[in-house]
N, C-alpha and C positions, 0 to 999 in steps of 0.2 A: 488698534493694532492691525486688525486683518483690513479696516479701509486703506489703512498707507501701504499695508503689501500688496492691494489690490489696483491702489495708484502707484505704486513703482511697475508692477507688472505692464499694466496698460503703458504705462510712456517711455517704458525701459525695450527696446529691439534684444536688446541682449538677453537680457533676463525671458522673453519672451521666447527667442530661438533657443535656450538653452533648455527651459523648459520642454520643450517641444520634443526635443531631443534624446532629453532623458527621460520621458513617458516613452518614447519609440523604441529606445534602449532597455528600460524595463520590463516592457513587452514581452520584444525579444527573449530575453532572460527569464520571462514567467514560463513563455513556450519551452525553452530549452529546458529548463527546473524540471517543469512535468514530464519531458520527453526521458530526462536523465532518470529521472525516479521510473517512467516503466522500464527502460531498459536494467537499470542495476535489478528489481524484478525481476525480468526474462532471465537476466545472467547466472544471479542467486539459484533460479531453478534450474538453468543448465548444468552449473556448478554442481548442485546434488544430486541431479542426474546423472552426471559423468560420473562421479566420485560412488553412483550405486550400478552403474553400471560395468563401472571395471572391478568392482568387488563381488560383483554376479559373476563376471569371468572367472575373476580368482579363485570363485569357490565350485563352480562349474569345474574347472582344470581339476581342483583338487582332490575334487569328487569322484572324477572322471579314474584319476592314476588312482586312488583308494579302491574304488570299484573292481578297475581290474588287479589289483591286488588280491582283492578278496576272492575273484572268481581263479586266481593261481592258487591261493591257501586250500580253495576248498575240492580242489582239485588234489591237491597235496595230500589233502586230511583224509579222504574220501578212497584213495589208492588201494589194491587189493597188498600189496607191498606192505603195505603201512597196517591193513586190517590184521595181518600174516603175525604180527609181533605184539597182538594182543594178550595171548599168554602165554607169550614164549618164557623158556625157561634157560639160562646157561649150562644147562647140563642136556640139555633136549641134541638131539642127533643133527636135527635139520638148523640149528641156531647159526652159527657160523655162514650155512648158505642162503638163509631168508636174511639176515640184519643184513649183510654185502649188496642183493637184491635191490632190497628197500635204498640204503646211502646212493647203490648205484641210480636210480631210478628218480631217486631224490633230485640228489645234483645235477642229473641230466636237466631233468625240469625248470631246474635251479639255474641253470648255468644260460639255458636259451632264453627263459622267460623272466628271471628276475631283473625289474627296471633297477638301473645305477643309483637311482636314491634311494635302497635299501641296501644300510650299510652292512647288514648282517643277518643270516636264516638261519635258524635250527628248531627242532624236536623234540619234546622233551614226551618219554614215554612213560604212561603211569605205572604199567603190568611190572616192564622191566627194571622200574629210576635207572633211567639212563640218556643220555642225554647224544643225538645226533648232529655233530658238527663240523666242519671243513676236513668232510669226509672219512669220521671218525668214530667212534663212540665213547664218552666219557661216563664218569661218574656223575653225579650232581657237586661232591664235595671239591671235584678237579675240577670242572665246568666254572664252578664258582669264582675262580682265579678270572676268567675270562672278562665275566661281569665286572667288577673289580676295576678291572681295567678302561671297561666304557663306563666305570664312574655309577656303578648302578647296586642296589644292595640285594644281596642273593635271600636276605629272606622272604622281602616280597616277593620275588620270584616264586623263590618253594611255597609261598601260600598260594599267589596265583596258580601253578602248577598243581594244586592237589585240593582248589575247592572242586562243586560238581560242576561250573558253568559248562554249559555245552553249547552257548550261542556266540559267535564271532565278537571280538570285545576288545577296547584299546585300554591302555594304560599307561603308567608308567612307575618306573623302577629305580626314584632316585635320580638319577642323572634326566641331562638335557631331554634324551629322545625320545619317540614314542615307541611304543611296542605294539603290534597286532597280532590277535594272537586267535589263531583255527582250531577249536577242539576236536577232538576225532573220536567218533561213536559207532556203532551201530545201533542200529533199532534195536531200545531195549536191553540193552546191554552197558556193561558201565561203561567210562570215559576210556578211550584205548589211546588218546595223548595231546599235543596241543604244537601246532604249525607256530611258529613267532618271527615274525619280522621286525627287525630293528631300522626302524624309519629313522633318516636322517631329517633331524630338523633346520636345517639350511635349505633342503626342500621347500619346506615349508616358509621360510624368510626369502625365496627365489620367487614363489607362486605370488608373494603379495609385495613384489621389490616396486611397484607403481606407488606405494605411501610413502616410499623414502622422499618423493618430493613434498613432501610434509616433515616441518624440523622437531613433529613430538607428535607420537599418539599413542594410544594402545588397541593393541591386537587381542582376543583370547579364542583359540580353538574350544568347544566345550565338548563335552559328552553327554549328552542329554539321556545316554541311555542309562547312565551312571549317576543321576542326579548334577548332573553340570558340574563334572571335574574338570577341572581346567587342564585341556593335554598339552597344550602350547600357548606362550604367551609374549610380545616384544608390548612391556610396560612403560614406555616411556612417560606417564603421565600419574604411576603408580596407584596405579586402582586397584590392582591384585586384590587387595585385603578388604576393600570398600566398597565393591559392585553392588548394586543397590539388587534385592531380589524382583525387584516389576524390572529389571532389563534384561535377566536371564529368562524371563516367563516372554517377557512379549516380543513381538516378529515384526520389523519394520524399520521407517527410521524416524525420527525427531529429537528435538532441540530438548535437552536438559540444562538448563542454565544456558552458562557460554561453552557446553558442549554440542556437540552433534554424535546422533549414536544411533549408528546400523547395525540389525541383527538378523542375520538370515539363517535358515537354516538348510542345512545341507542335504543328502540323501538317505531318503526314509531306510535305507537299508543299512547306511552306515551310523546315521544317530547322531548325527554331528550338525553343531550350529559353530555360527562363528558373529563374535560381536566386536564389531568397531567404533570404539572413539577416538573422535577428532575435537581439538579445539575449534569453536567457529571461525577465532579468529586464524588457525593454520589454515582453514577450510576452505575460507572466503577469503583468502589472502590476495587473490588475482583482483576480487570484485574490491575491496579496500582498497589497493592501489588503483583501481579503475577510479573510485569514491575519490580519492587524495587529486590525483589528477584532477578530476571536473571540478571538483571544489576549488583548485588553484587556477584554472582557466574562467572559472565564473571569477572570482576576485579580481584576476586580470583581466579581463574584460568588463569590469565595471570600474576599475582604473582607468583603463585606456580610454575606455569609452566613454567616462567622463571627463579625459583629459582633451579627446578630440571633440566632444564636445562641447567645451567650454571655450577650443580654440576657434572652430569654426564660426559660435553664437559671439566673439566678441571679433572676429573678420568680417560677417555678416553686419554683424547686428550696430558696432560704428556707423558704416557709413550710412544708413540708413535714420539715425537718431541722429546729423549730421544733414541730412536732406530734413529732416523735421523740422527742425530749429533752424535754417536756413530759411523754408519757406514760412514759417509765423512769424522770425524776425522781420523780413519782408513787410506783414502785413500789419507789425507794432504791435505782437499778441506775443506773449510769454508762454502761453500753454503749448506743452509737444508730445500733447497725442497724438500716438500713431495714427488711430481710426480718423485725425483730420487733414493726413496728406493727400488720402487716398484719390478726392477730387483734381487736386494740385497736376498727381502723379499723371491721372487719368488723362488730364489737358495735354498733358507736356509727350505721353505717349501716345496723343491722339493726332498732334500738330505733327511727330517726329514719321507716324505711320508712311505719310503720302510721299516724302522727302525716303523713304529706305524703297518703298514702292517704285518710284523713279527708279534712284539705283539702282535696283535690282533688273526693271526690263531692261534697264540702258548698260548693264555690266555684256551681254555676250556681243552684243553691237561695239561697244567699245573693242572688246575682245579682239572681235573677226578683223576692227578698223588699225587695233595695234602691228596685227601677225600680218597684215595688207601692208602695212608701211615696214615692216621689219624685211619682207621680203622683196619691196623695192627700192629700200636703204632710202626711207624720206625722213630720215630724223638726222637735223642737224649735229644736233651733239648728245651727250648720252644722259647729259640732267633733262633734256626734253624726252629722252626714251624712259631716263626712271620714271620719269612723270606720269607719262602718258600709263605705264608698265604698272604705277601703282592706284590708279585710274581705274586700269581694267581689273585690277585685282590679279595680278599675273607678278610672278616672282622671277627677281633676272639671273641671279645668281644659286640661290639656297636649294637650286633641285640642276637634275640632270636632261637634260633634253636633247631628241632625238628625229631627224627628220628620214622619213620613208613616202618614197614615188609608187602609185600605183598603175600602172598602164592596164586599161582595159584592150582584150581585141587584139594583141601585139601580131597575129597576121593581118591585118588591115592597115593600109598604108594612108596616113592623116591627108594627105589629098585627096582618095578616094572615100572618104567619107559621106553618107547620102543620110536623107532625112530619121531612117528608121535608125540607123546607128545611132542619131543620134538622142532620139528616144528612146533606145533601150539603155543606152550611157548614162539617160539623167536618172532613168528606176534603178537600173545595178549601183551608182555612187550615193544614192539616198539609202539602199539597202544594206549597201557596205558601211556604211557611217553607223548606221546604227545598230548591224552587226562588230562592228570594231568596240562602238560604247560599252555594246553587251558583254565580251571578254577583258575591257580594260577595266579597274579600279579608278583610275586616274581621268578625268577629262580629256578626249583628245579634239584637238581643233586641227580641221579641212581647210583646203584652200583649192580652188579648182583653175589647177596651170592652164589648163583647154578640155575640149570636148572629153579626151579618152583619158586625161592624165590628171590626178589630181593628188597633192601634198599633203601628209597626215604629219602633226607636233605631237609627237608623243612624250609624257613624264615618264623617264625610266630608271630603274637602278640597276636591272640587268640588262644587256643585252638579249642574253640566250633568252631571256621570256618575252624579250620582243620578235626575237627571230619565230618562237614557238607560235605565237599569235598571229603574223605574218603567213605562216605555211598554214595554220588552219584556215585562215581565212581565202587564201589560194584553193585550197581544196573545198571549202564549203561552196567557191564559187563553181569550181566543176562539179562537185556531186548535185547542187539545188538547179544552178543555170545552162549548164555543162558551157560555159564561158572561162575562156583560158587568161589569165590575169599573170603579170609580170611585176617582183617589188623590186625595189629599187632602195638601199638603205646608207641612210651617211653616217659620218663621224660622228659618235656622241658631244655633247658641248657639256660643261659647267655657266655658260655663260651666255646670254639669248645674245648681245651683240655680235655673235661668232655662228648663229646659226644658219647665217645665210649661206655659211661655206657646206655646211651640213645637206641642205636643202640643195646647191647644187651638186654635192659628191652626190646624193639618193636620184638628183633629174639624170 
């Protein structure tokens, strides 16, 4: 088996180019593999990087507005105002004018400093139970209505309100929002009442609105000061009930399954961490689509690229197995191994060498002797000019051609012309030819009318970039020679039989 594969290979061109082929193609494709796999790497990590980086922001901001919240509360809590209705009494004389005081002093504070995402502040005093509110004083049993209404239950309230906490503390009350809540103390002294802000938790769904570009995750604010109550939470993945307790204890982030889970914690002052999961697959959703992509461009490009080929090794590789069997039939030998043309080939492109050699010195000779008889109309008819025309390897029709006169010297009158003229004529028209070569693309051929004048053929398709070559080449003559040169340019042709009219419009 593997001898006859190994004789179809050897006498098969085809089978051989295609081979060749598709080693070179798999190659390619080994490189790219690897190159794809470190980059989806690199990406994976920028990916989590970005995705820990905007969640640092996020909790940065939120830190940041918490912060100063608490330095307004404790501002609040701290008031000689506020200290003034420690044991105040409604029968006491000065009552009426210290609680007015205190509201007014309150809501001043309230009113310049409180940020727009606290949907509501009040005071609840312990001496008096009574409750400071949009600029009022309630009961607690009136007050209660109020709660009620933001959806919250007034007895935790009244328990939060009457244990002894006296350190800065969140919570919540039943409904959606959070609560912050200032105790007010002196040294030593019992609790004289407790500052409460009602934080809006859209706040909080504004500060982290960068996950909506994720179609599921969960968010949890904790209180780590509280043993990890959850103050806020957007579940879309319903973990609420399931957090495993090593994600609320540890700080960082990594892969649990096919999750991903960030947990940072916030400001030692406020007590607060915040843990994010992501599904990997919402996570990496950019790098997947990147993954789907290469994976369908590697597929099609091993389609394609074994379709091209197998088209090229069977273009190739015919005629070649075609020259085999041609030159062993010759010799009454059946076998068409390749490795036995090579001699054959070798001959046939050793004899052909000397014969392209020729040609080739004798193509610009040919050349110079076409544009010599074109410009003194010695061709009798035009099958002798294509002749001659495809001889020199010069094309009559399929290009645009353009004739330009150059006069050297034009203050010098060709009858006064004297020896040096005319050796500075033959350096400047050798220096100009091969400065013309130098800015043209195209071949141009010279023809020297007389001593100062001589003919350039140029291949053109614009004019304007002839005319632009022309005026450089005027100027390089004055700035290098400081020699004043005159062009002279004719009608473009489609047709080299027509050029001689061109050649005289340029003389």
């Amino acid at each position: 088996m593997f001898e006859t594969i190994t004789k179809h290979v050897r006498e098969n061109s085809v089978v051989r180019f295609l081979l060749s082929h598709l080693i070179i193609l798999l190659a390619a494709l080994l490189i790219c593999a690897v190159g794809f796999r470190s980059a989806f790497v690199i990406v994976r990590n920028d990916v989590l990087d970005s995705t820990m980086f905007a969640m640092t922001q996020a909790v940065s901001s939120v830190d940041n507005g918490l912060t100063e919240l608490h330095t307004l509360g404790m501002q609040t809590a701290r008031s000689e105002s506020i200290y003034r209705l420690e044991n105040l009494r409604h029968t006491d004389d000065n009552y009426y004018q210290n609680i007015i005081r205190a509201i007014n002093e309150y809501y001043q504070r309230m009113l310049y400093y409180s940020p727009n995402w606290v949907n509501n502040t009040f005071i609840y005093l312990n001496s008096m139970d009574r409750v400071i509110y949009n600029c009022a004083v309630y009961a607690p049993d009136i007050f209660s209505g109020y709660l009620l209404e933001w959806g919250d239950d007034a007895a935790l309230w009244q328990a939060v309100c009457t244990d002894d906490n006296r350190a800065p503390f969140f919570c919540k009350l039943g409904g959606q929002d959070i609560y912050y809540g200032i105790p007010s103390s002196r040294l030593m002294s019992s609790k004289t009442g407790t500052v409460f802000f009602r934080i809006d938790s859209d706040w909080l769904e504004e500060k982290f609105s960068f996950l909506e570009q994720y179609n599921g995750y969960s968010l949890f604010v904790l209180d780590d000061d509280n043993g990890g109550v959850c103050l806020y939470s957007h579940d879309d993945l319903s973990l609420a009930d399931s957090l495993p307790e090593d994600w609320l204890t540890a700080q960082g982030t990594w892969n649990s399954g096919n999750d991903l889970v960030l947990h940072l914690a916030g400001s030692d002052s406020l007590g607060l961490s915040y843990l994010l999961v992501l599904p990997e697959q919402q996570a990496m959703r950019q790098l997947n689509t990147l993954r789907n992509q290469m994976l369908f461009l590697i597929f099609a490009a091993v389609v394609l690229g074994t379709a091209v080929s197998l088209y090229f090794s069977v273009r190739r590789g015919r005629p070649v197995n075609e020259i085999a069997r041609a030159l062993q039939a010759a010799d009454g030998a059946v076998n068409t191994d390749l490795n036995l043309i090579s001699s054959a080939v070798s001959q046939l492109v050793q004899d052909n060498t000397h014969l392209l050699q020729e040609q080739a010195a004798d193509r610009p000779a040919l050349q110079t002797a076409f544009y010599h008889n074109l410009l003194k109309s010695n061709f009798v008819s035009r099958p002798e000019m294509e002749y001659m025309a495809q001889r020199a390897g010069i094309e009559l029709t399929d290009k645009t051609y353009c004739a330009a006169v150059l006069r050297l010297f034009p203050g010098i009158d060709i009858d006064a012309i004297d020896g040096q003229t005319v050796e500075d004529a033959k350096v400047l028209q050798q220096a100009i030819s091969a400065y013309v070569d130098e800015l043209c693309v195209r071949p141009v051929h010279n023809y020297k009318r007389n001593t100062l004048e001589t003919l350039y053929m140029f291949e053109i398709q614009d004019q304007e970039k002839l005319l632009g070559v022309l005026h450089r080449v005027a100027a390089w003559l004055h700035e290098q020679y400081h020699v004043e040169a005159h062009w002279g340019v004719g009608t473009p042709c489609d047709d080299l039989m027509q050029f001689w009219k061109s050649a005289e419009e340029a003389a």
